[in-house]
Backbone as JSON Lines, residues from 0, in Angstrom:
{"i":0,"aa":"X","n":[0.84,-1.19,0.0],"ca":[0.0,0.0,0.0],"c":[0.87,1.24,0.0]}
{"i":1,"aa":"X","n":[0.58,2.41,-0.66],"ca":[0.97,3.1,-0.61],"c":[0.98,4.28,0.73]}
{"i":2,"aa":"X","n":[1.62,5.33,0.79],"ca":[1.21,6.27,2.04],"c":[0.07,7.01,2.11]}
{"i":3,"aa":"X","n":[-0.61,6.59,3.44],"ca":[-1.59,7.71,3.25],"c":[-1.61,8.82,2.43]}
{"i":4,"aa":"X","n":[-2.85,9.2,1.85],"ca":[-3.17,10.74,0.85],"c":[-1.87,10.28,-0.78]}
{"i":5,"aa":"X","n":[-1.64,8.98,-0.36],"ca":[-0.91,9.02,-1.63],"c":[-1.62,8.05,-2.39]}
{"i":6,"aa":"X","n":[-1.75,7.95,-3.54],"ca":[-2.31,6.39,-4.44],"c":[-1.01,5.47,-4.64]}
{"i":7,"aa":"X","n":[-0.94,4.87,-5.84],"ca":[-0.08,3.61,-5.84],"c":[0.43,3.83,-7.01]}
{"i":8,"aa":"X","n":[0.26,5.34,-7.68],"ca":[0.53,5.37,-8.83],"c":[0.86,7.05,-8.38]}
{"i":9,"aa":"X","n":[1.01,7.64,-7.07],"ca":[1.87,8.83,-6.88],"c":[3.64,9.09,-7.14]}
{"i":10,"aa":"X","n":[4.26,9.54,-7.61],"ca":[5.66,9.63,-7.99],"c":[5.78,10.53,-6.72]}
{"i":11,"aa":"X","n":[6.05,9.9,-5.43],"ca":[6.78,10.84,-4.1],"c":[7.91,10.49,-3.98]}
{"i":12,"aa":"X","n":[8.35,8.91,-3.88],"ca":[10.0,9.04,-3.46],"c":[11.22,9.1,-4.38]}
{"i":13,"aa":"X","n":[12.02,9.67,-3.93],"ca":[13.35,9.82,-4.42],"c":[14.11,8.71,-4.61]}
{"i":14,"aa":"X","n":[14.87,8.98,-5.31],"ca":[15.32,7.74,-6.0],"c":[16.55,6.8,-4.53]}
{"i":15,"aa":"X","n":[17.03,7.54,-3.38],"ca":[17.83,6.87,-2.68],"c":[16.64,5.89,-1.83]}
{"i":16,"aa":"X","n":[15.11,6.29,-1.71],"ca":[14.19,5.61,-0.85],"c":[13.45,4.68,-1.6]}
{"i":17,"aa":"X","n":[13.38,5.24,-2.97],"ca":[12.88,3.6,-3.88],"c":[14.05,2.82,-3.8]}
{"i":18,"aa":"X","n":[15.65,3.0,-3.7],"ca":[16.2,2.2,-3.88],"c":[16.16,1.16,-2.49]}
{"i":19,"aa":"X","n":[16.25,1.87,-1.62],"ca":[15.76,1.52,0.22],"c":[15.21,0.34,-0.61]}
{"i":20,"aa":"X","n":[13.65,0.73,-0.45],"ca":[12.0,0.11,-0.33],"c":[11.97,-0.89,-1.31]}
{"i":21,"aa":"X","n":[13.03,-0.65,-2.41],"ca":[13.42,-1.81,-3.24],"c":[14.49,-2.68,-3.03]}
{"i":22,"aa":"X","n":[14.88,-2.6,-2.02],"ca":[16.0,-3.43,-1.93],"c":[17.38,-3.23,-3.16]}
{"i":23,"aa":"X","n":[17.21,-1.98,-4.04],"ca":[18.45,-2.52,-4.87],"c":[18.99,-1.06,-4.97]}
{"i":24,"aa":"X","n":[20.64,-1.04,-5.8],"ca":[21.13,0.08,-5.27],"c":[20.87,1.29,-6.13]}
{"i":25,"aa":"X","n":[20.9,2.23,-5.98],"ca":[20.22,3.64,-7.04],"c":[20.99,3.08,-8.48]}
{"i":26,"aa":"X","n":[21.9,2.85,-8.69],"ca":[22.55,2.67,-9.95],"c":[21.63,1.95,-10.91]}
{"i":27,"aa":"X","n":[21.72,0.84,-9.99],"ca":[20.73,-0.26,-10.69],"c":[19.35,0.02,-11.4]}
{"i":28,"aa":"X","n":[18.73,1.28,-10.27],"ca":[17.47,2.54,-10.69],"c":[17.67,2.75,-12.16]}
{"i":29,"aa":"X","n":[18.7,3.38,-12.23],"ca":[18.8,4.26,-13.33],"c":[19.08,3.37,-14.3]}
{"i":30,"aa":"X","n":[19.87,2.6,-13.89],"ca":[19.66,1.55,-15.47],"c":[18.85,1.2,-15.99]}
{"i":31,"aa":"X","n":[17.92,0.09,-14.83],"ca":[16.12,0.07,-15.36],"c":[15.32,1.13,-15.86]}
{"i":32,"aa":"X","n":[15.91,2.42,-15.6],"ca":[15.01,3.49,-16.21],"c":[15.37,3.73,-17.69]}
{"i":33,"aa":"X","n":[16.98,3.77,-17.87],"ca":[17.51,3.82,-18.95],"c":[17.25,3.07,-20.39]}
{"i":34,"aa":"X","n":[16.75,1.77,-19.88],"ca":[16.43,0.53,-20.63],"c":[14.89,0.48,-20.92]}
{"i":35,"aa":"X","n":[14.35,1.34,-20.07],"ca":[12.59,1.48,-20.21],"c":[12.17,0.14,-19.5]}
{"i":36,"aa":"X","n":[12.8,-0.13,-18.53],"ca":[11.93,-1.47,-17.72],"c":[10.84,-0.54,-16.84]}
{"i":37,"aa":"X","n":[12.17,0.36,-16.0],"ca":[10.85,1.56,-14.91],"c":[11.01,2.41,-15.7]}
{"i":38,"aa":"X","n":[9.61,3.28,-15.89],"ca":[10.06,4.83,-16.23],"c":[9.26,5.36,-15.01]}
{"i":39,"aa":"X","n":[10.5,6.23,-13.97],"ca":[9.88,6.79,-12.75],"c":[9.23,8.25,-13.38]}
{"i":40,"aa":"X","n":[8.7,9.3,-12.49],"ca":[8.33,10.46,-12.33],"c":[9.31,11.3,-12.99]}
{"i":41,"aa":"X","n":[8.98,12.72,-13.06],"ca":[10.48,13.96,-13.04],"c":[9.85,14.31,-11.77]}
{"i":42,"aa":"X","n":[10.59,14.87,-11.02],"ca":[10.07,16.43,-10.87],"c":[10.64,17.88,-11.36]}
{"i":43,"aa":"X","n":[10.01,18.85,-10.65],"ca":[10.86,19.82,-11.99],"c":[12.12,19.63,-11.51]}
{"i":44,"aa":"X","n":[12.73,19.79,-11.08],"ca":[14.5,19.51,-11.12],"c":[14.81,18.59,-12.45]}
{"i":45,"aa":"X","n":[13.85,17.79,-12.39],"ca":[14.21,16.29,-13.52],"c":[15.06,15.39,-12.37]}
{"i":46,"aa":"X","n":[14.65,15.58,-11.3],"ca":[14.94,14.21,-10.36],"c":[13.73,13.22,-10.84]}
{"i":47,"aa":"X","n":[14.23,11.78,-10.19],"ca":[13.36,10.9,-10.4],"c":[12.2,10.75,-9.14]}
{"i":48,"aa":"X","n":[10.86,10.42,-9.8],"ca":[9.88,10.25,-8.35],"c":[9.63,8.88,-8.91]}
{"i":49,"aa":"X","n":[9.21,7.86,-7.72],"ca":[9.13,6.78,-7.83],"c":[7.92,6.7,-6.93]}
{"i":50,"aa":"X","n":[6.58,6.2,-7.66],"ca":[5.92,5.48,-6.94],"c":[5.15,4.33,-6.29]}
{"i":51,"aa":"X","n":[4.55,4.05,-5.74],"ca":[4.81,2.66,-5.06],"c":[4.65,1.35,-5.99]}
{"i":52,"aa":"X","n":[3.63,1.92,-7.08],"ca":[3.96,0.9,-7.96],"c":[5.35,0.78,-9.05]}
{"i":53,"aa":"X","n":[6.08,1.37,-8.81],"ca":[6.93,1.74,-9.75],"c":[8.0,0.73,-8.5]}
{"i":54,"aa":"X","n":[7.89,0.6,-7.42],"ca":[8.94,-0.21,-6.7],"c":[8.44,-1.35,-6.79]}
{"i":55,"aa":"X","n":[7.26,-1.54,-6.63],"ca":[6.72,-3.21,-6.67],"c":[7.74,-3.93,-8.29]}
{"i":56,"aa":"X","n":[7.28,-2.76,-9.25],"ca":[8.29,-3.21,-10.3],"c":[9.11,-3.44,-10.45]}
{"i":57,"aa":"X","n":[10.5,-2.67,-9.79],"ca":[12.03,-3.06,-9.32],"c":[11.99,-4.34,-9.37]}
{"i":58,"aa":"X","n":[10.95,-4.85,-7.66],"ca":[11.25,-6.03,-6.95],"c":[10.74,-7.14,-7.97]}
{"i":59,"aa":"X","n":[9.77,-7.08,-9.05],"ca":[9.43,-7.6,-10.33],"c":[10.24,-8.06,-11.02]}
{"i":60,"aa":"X","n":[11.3,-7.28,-11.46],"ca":[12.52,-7.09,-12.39],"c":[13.48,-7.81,-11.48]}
{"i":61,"aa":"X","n":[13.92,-7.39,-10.49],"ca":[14.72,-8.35,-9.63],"c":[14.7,-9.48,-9.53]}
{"i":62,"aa":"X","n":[13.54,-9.85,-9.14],"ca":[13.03,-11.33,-8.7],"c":[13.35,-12.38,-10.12]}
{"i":63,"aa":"X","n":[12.35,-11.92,-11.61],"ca":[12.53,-12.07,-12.49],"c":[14.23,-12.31,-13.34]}
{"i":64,"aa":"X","n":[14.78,-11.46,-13.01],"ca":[16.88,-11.38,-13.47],"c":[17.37,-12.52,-12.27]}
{"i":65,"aa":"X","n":[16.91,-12.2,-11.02],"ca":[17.92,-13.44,-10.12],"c":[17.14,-14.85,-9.99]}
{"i":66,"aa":"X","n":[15.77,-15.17,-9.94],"ca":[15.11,-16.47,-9.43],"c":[15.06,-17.06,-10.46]}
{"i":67,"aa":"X","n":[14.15,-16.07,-11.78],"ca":[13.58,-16.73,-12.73],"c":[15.15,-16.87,-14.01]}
{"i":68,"aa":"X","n":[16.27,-16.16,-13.72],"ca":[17.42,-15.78,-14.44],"c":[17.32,-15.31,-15.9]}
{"i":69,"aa":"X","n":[16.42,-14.61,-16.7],"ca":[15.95,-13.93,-17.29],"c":[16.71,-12.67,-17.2]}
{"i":70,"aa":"X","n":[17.11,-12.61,-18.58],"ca":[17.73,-11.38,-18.71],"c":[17.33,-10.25,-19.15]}
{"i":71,"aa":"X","n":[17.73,-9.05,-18.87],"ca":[17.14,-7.78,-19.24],"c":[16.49,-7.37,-20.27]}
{"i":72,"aa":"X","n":[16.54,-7.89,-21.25],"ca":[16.1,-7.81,-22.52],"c":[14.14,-8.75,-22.57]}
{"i":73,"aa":"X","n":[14.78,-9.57,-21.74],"ca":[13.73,-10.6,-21.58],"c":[12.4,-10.1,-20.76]}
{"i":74,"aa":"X","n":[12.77,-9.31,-19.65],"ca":[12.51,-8.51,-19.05],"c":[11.31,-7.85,-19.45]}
{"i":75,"aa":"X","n":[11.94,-7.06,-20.33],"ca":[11.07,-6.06,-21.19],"c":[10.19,-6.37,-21.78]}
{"i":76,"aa":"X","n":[10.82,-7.49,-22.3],"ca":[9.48,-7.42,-23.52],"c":[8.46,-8.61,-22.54]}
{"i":77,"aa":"X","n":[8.53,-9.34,-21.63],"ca":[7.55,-9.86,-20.93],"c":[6.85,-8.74,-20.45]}
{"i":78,"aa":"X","n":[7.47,-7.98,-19.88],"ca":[6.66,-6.67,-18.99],"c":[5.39,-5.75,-20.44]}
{"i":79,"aa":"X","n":[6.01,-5.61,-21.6],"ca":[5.37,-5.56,-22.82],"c":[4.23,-6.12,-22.97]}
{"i":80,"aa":"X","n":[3.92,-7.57,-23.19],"ca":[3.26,-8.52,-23.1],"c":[2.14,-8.46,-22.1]}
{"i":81,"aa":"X","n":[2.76,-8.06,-21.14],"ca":[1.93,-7.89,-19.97],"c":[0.81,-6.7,-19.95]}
{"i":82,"aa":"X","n":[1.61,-6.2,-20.37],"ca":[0.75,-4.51,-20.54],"c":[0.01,-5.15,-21.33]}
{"i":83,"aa":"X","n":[-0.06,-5.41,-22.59],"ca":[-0.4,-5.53,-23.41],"c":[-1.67,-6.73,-23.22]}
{"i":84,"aa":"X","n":[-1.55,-7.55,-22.88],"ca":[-2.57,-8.1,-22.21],"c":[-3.96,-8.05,-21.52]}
{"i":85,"aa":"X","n":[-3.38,-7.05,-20.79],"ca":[-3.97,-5.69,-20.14],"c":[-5.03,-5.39,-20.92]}
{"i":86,"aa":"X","n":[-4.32,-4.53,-21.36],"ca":[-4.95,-3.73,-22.46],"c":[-6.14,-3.51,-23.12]}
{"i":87,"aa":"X","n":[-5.99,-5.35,-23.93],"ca":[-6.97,-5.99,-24.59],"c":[-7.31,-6.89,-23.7]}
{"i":88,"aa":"X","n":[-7.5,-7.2,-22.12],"ca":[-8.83,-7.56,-21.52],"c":[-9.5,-6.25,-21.13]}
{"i":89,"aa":"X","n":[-9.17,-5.2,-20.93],"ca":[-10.21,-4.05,-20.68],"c":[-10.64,-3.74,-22.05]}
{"i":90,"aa":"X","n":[-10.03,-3.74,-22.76],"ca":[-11.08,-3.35,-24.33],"c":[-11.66,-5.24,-24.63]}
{"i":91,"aa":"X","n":[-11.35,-6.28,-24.18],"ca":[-12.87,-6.86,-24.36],"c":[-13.32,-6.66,-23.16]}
{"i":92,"aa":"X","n":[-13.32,-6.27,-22.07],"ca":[-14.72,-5.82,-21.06],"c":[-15.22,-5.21,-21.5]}
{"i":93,"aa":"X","n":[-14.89,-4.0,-22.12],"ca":[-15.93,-2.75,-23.28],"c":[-16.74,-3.18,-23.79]}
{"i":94,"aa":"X","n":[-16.12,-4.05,-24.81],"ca":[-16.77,-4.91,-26.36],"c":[-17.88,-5.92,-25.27]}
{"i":95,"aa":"X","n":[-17.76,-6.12,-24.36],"ca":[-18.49,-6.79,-23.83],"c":[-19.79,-6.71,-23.04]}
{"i":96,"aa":"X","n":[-19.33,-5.48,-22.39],"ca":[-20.43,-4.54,-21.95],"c":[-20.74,-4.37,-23.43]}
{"i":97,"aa":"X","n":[-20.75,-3.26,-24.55],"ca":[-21.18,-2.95,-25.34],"c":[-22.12,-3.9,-26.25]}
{"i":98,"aa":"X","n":[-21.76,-5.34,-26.17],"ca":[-22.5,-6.48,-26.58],"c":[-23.79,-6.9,-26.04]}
{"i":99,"aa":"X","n":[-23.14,-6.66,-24.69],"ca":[-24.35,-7.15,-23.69],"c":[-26.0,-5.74,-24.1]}
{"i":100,"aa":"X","n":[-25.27,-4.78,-23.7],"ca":[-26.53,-3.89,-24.04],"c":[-27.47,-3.4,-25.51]}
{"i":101,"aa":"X","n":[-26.31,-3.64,-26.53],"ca":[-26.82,-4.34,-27.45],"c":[-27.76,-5.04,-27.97]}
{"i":102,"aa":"X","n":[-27.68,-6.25,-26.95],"ca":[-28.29,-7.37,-27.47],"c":[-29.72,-7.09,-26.78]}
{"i":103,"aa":"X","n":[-29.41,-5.89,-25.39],"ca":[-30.76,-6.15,-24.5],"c":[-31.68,-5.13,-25.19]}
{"i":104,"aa":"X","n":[-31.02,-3.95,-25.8],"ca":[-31.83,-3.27,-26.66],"c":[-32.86,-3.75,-28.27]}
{"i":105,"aa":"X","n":[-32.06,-5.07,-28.38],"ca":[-32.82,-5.97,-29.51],"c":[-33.67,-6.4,-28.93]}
{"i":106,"aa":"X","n":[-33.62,-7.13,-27.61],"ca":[-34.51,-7.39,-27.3],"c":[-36.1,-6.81,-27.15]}
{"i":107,"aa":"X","n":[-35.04,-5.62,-25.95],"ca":[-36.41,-4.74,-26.2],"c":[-37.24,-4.11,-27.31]}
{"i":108,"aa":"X","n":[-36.2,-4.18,-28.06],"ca":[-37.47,-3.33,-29.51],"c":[-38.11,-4.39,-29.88]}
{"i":109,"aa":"X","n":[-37.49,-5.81,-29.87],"ca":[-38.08,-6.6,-30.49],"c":[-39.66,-7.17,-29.73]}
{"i":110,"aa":"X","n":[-39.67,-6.83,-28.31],"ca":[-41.16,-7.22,-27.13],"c":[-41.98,-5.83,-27.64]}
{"i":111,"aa":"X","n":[-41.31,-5.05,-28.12],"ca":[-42.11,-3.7,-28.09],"c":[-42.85,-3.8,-29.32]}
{"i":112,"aa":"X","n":[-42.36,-4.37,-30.31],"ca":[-42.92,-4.92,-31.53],"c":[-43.74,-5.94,-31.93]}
{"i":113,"aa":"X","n":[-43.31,-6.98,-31.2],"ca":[-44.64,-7.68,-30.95],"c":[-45.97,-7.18,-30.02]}
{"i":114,"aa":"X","n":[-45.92,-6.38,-29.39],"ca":[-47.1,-6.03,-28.38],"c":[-46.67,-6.58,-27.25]}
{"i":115,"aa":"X","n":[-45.43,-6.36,-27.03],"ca":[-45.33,-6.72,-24.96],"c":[-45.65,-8.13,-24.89]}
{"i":116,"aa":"X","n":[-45.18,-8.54,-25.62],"ca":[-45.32,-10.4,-25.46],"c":[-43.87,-10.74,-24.77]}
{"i":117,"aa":"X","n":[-43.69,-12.06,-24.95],"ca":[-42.71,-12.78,-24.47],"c":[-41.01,-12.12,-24.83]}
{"i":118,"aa":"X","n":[-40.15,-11.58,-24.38],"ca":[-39.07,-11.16,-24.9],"c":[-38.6,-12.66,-25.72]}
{"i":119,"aa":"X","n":[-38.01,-12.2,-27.41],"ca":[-37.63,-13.07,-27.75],"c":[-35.65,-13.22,-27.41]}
{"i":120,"aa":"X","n":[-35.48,-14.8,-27.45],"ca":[-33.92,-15.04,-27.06],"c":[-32.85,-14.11,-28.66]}
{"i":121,"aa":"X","n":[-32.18,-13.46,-28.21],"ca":[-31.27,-12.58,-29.49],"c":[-30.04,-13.72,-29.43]}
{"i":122,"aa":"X","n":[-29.4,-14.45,-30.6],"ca":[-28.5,-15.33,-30.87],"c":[-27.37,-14.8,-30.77]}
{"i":123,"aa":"X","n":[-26.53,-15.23,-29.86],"ca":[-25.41,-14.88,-29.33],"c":[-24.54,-15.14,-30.43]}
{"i":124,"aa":"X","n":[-23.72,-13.9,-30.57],"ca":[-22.77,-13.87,-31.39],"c":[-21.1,-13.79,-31.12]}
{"i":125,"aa":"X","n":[-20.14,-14.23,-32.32],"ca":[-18.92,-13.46,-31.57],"c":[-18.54,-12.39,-32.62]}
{"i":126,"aa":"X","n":[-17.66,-11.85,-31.59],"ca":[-16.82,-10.73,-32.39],"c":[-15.64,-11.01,-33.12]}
{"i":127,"aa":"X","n":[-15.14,-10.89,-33.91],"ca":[-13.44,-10.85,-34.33],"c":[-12.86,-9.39,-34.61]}
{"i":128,"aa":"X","n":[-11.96,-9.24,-34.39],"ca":[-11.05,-8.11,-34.98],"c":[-9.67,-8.47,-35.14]}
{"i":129,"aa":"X","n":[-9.7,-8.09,-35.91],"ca":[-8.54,-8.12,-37.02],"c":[-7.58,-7.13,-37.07]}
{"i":130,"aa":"X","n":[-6.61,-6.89,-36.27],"ca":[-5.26,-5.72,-36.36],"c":[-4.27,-6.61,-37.28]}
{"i":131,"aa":"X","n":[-3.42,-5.5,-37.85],"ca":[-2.32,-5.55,-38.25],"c":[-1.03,-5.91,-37.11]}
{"i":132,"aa":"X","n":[-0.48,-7.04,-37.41],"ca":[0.67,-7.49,-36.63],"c":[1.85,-6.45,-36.5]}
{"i":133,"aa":"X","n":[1.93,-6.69,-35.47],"ca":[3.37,-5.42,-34.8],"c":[4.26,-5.85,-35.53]}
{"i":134,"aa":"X","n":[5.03,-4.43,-35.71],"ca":[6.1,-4.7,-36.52],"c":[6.83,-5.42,-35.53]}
{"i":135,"aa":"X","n":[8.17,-6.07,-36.2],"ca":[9.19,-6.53,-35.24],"c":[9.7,-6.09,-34.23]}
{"i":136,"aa":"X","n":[10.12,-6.47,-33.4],"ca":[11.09,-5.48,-32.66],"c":[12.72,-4.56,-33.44]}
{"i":137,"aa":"X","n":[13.18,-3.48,-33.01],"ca":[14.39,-3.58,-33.55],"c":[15.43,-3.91,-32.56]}
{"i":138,"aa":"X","n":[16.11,-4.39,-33.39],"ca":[17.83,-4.65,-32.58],"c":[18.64,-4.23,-32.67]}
């Protein structure tokens, strides 16, 4: 949890107390930032703010490079993946909500059209979409 009056997605600590709260040493910070594993806060100085989810990530990346021995590169693009994952289960919760009410509005026009009879069953459908594949990565 984060500190009181703060969320989990506030940029308050400095980079010597994420390194604390993360167990690893500021250097190590800046590399993960460098590489785009963390990207912490600015503030105006252009110091780094780190917030609490941004350390859970460290210990992510850590755990991941020493237990799982996965290397930095590997890192990334799992953390990628991940997002990405993300992503497209909240855009199908949308598509899903958006389906659902959909279908209840067929319904209803369709009882309103018969004269307030029996709602008829609307045939469940699926969706597809079709994106264009990511380009490669570069190297």
């Amino acid at each position: 949890m984060g500190s009181p009056g703060f969320g989990d997605d506030t940029p308050v600590y400095v980079i010597s107390v994420a390194a604390e709260l993360s167990g690893l040493h500021p250097q190590t910070l800046r590399q993960y930032d460098r590489l785009g594993l963390v990207s912490p806060g600015r503030a105006s100085g252009r110091g780094r703010r780190y917030s609490m989810r941004d350390i859970q990530l460290l210990r992510e990346v850590q755990r991941l490079s020493q237990e799982e021995g996965i290397n930095l590169a590997g890192i990334k693009r799992i953390m990628e993946l991940q997002r990405e994952v993300a992503e497209l289960r909240e855009h199908l919760f949308h598509l899903a909500n958006e389906l659902d009410a959909a279908r209840a509005a067929v319904a209803r026009r369709t009882a309103a059209q018969s004269g307030g009879g029996e709602l008829l069953p609307v045939r469940r459908t699926r969706v597809t979409i079709f994106n264009h594949p990511a380009p490669p990565p570069e190297q």
